[in-house]
C-alpha positions as CSV (number, residue, x, y, z in Angstrom):
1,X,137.4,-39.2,32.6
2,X,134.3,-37.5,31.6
3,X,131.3,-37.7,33.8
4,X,127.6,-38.3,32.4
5,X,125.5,-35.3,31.8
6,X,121.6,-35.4,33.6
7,X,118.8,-33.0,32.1
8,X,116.6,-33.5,34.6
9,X,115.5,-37.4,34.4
10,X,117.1,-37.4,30.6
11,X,121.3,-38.9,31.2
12,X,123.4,-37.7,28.3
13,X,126.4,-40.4,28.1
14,X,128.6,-39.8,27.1
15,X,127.8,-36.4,27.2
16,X,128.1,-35.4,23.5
17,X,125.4,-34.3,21.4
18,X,124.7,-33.7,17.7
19,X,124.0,-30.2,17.0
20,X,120.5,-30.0,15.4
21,X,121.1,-29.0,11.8
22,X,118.7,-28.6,8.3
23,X,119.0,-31.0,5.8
24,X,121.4,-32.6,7.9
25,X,120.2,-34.2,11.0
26,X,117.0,-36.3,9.3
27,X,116.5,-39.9,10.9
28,X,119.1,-41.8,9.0
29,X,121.9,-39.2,10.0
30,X,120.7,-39.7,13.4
31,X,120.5,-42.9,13.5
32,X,124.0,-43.1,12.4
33,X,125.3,-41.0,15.2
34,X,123.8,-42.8,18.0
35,X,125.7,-45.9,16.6
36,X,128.6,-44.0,16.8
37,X,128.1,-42.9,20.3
38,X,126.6,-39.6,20.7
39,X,124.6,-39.2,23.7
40,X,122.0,-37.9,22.6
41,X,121.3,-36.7,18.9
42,X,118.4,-33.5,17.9
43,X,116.4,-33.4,15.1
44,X,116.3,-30.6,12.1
45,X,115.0,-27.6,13.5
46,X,110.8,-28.0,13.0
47,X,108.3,-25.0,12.2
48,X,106.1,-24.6,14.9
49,X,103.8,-23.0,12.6
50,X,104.0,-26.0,10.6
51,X,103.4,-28.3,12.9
52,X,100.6,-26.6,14.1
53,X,98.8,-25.6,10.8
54,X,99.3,-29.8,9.8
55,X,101.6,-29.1,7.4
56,X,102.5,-33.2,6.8
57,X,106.1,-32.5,5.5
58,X,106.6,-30.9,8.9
59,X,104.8,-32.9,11.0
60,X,107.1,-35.9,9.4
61,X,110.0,-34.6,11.3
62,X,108.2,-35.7,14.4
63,X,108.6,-39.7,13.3
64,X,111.6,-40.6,15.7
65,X,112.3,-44.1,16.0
66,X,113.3,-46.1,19.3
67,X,117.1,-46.7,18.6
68,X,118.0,-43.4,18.4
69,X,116.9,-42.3,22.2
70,X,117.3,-39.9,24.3
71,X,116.6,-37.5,21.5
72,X,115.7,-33.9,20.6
73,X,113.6,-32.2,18.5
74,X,114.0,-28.5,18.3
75,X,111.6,-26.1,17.3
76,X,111.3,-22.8,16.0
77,X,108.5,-19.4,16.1
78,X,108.2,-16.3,17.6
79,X,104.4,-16.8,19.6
80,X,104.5,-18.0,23.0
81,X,100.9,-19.6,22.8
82,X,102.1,-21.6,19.4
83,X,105.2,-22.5,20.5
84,X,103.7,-23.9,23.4
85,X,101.0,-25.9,21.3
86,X,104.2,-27.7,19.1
87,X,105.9,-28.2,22.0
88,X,103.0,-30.7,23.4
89,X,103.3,-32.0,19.9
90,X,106.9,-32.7,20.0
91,X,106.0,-34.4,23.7
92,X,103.3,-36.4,22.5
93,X,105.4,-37.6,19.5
94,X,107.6,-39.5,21.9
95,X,110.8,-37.0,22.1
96,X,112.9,-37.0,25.2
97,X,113.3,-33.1,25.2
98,X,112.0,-30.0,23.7
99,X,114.4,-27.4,22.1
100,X,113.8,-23.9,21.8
101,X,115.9,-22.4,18.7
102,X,117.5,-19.0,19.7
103,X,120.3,-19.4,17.2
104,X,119.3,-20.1,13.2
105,X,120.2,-16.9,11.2
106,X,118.2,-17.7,8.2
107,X,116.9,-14.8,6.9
108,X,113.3,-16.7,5.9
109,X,113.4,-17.2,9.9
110,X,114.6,-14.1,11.2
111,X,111.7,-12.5,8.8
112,X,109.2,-13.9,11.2
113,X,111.1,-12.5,14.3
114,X,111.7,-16.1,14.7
115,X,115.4,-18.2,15.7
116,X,118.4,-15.5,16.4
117,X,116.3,-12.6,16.0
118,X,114.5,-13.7,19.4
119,X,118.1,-13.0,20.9
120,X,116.8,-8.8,20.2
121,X,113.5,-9.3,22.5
122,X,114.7,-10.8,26.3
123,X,111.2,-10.7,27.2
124,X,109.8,-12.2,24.6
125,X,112.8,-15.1,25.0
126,X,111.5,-15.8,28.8
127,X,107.6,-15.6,27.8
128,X,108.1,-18.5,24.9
129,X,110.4,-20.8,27.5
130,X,107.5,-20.2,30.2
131,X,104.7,-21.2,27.7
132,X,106.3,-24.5,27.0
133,X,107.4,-25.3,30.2
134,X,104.3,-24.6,31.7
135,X,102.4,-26.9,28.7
136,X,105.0,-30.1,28.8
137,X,106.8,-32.3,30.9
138,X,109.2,-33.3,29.3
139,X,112.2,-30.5,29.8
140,X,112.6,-27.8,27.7
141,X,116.1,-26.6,26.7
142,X,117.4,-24.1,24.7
143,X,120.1,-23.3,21.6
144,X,121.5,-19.6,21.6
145,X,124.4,-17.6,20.5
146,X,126.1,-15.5,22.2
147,X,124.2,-12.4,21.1
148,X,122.8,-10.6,17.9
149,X,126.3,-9.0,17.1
150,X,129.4,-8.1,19.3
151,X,127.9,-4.6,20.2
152,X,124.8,-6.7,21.8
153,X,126.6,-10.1,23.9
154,X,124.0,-10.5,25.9
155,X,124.0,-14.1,26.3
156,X,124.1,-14.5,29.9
157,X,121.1,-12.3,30.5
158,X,119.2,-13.9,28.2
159,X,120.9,-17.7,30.0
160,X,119.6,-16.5,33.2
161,X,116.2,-15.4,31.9
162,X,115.5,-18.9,30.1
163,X,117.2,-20.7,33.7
164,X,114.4,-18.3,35.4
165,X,111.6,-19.3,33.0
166,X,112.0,-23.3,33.7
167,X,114.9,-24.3,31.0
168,X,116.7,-27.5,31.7
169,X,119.3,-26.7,30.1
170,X,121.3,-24.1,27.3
171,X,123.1,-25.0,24.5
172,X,125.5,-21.9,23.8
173,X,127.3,-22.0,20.3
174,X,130.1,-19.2,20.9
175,X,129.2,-16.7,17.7
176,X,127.0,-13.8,17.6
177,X,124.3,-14.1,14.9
178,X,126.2,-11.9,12.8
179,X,128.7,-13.9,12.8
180,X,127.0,-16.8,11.8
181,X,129.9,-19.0,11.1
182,X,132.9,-17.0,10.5
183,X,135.9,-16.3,12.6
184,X,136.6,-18.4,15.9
185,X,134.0,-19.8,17.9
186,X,134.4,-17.7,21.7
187,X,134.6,-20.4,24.3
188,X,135.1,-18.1,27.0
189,X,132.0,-16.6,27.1
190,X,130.0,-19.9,27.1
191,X,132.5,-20.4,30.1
192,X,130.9,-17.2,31.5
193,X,127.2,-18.9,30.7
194,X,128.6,-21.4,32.7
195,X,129.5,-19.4,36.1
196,X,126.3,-17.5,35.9
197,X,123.5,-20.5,35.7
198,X,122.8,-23.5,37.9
199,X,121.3,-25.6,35.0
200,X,123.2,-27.8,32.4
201,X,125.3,-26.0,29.7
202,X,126.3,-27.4,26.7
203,X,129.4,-25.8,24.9
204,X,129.1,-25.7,20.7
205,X,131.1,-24.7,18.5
206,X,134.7,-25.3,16.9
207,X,134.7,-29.2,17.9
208,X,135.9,-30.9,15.2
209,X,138.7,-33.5,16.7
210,X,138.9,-35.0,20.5
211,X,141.5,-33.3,21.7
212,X,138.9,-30.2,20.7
213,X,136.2,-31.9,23.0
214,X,138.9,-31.7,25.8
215,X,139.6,-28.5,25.7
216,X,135.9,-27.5,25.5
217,X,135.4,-29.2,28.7
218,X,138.2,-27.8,30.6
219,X,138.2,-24.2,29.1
220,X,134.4,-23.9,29.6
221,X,133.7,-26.5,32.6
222,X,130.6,-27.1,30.3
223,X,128.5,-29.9,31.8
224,X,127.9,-31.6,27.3
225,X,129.3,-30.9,24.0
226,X,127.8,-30.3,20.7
227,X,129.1,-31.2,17.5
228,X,127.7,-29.6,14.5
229,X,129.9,-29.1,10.8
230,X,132.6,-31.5,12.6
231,X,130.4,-34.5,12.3
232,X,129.2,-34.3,8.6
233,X,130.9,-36.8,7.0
234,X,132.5,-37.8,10.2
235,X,129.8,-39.7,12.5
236,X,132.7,-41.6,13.6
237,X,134.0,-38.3,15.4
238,X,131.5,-39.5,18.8
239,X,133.2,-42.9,19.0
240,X,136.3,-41.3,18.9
241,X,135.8,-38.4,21.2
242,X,134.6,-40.7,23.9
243,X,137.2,-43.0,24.0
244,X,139.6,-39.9,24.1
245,X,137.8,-39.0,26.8
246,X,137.7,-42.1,28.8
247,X,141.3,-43.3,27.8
248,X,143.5,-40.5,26.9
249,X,144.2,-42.9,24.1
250,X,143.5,-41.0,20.4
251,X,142.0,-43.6,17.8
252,X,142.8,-43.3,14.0
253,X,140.8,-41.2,12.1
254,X,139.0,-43.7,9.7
255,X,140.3,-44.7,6.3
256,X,139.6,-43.9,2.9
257,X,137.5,-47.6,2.9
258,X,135.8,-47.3,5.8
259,X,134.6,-44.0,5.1
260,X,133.3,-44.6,1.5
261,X,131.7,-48.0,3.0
262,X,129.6,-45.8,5.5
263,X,128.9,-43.6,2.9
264,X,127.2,-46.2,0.7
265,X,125.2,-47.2,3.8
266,X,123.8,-43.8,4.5
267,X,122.8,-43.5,1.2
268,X,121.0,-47.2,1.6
269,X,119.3,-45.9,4.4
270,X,118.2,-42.4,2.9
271,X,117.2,-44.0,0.0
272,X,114.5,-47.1,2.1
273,X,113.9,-43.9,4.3
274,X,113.1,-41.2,1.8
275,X,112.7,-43.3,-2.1
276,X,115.6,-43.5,-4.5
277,X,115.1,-40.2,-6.5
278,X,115.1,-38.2,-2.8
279,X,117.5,-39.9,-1.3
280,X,120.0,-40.2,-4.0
281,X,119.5,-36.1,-4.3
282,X,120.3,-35.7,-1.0
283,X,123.2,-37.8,-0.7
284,X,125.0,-35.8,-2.7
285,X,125.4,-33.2,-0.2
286,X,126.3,-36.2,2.2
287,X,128.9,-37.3,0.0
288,X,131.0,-33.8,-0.8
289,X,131.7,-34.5,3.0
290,X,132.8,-38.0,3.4
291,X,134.8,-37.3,0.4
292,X,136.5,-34.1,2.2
293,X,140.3,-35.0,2.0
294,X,140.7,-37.9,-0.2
295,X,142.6,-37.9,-3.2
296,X,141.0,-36.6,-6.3
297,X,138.0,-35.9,-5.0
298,X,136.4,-33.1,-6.4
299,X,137.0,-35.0,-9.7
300,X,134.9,-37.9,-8.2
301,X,132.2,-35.8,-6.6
302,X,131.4,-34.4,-9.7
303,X,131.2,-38.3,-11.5
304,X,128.7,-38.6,-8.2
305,X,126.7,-35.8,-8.6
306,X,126.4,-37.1,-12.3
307,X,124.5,-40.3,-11.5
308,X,121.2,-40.7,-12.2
309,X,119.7,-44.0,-10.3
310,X,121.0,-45.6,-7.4
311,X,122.9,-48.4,-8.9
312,X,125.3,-45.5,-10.9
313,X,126.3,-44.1,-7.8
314,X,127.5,-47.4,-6.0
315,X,129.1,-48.3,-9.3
316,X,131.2,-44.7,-9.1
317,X,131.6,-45.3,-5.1
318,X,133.0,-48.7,-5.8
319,X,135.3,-47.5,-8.7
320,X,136.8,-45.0,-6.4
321,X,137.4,-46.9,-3.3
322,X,138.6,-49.8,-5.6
323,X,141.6,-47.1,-7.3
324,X,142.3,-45.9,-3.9
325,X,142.9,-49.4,-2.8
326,X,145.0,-50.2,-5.9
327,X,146.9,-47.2,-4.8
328,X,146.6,-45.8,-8.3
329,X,145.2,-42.6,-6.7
330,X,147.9,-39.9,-5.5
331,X,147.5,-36.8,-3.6
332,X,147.7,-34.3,-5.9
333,X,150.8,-32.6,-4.5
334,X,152.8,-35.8,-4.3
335,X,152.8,-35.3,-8.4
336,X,153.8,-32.1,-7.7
337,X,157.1,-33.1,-6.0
């Protein structure tokens, strides 16, 4: 039985949230999540310098919409002062929390000494978390890794200095910046985060099935998870976590139907979001992941990538799902045997 998670006045239940991630977590993705019950969902990781220069694309990322509360919106810079300024942006934009990003390894990011590279200048770290405390209400919270590289783990230093500055609360996603997303994700030192701070931890990293969530919990005694890469495709992942959790019962993954249906309703909703030449383009991406695993499909994710206007890629969706209902569609190494 899992128990809610509190950040401050903000309850996480179930305590699962999605990982903020770029091009991924826009509104409709979010939306999708919440009705699949994460606890609380984050936003793409927003430019502080953007927001504050007016940039309108960026500021966009600050629309939230009712349904999908509590949520996060995470931000990104390297100036205390500035970081500060978006963060009584994001407040006054309606979001529940304000996320300081300590973990994006993107080299157009680090080149501004912003996301991981922060994890290289402690001081700097606690001066950004004490600017945006001091300037919002709302809590702040923060998204790290466990350290630039494995010669420099200095996550629980840095933990304690953002618990010392006014965080809420820490995301820890258990790989060095170097890293990035290679090798095995080190639970035991965001256990170690854990022992060392009084405020909420949240465990990332490596959660892709329920029985993964578990283990998070009880390995780490992390108070949330975060699921990033596990839910693409896979929004169905929180409902099914959270019934592990409360039952010890393990729901079916979804079928081949049910995912292609929710696939076409993502793309409906990126496309009354974002227009039909945007959100068909980035549906693609989208759809290399709910096709993951299903017969044939890298033959049918390049018919999708193919289509032109909205009505050619529900016509290939439908074709698909209709052959996998027929059963005409094999594994390919059942025609092997």
């Amino acid at each position: 039985m899992y128990q809610p998670c509190s950040i401050r006045e903000v309850k996480i239940d179930p305590p699962l949230v999605l990982a903020p991630m770029a091009g991924v977590t826009d509104l409709a993705f979010r939306l999708l999540c919440k009705g699949f019950g994460a606890g609380l969902v984050c936003t793409e990781f927003v430019s502080a310098y953007g927001l504050t220069y007016g940039n309108p694309k960026t500021r966009s990322f600050l629309l939230l919409q009712e349904a999908e509360h509590p949520v996060s919106v995470q931000i990104f810079g390297a100036e205390p002062e500035r970081m500060a300024t978006a963060a009584k942006m994001v407040e006054d934009a309606g979001a529940d929390l304000v996320d300081l990003n300590l973990g994006c390894t993107a080299p157009q990011i680090g080149k501004m000494g912003a996301g991981a590279r922060l994890l290289q200048h402690p001081r700097r770290v606690a001066a950004i978390v004490e600017a945006m405390v001091r300037t919002v209400s709302i809590p702040v919270t923060v998204k790290t890794r466990l350290g630039w590289s494995e010669e420099n783990l200095n996550v629980v230093a840095i933990a304690r200095l953002c618990e010392g500055a006014g965080a809420a609360a820490i995301a820890v996603h258990g790989r060095t910046a170097q890293q990035r997303f290679r090798g095995r994700a080190n639970w035991e030192a965001i256990g170690e985060v854990k022992a060392a701070v009084s405020i909420p931890v949240i465990g990332n990293g490596d959660v892709r099935t329920p029985e993964d969530a578990r283990r998070m919990f009880q390995q780490t005694g992390c108070q949330a998870v975060m699921i990033g890469r596990g839910a693409r495709g896979n929004p169905w992942l929180f409902s099914r976590i959270a019934h592990y959790l409360r039952t010890g019962e393990l729901l079916p993954p979804p079928t081949p139907q049910e995912r292609l249906a929710l696939a076409l309703r993502h793309g409906r909703m990126l496309k009354e979001l974002k227009g039909e030449q945007v959100g068909l383009r980035e549906m693609r991406k989208h759809l290399s992941w709910y096709f993951r695993g299903l017969p044939h499909a890298a033959r049918w994710r390049e018919r999708v990538h193919r289509a032109r206007t909205w009505e050619e890629l529900v016509e290939t969706i439908e074709n698909y799902g209709q052959l996998l209902a027929a059963g005409t569609l094999r594994p390919s190494r059942e025609r092997r045997n």
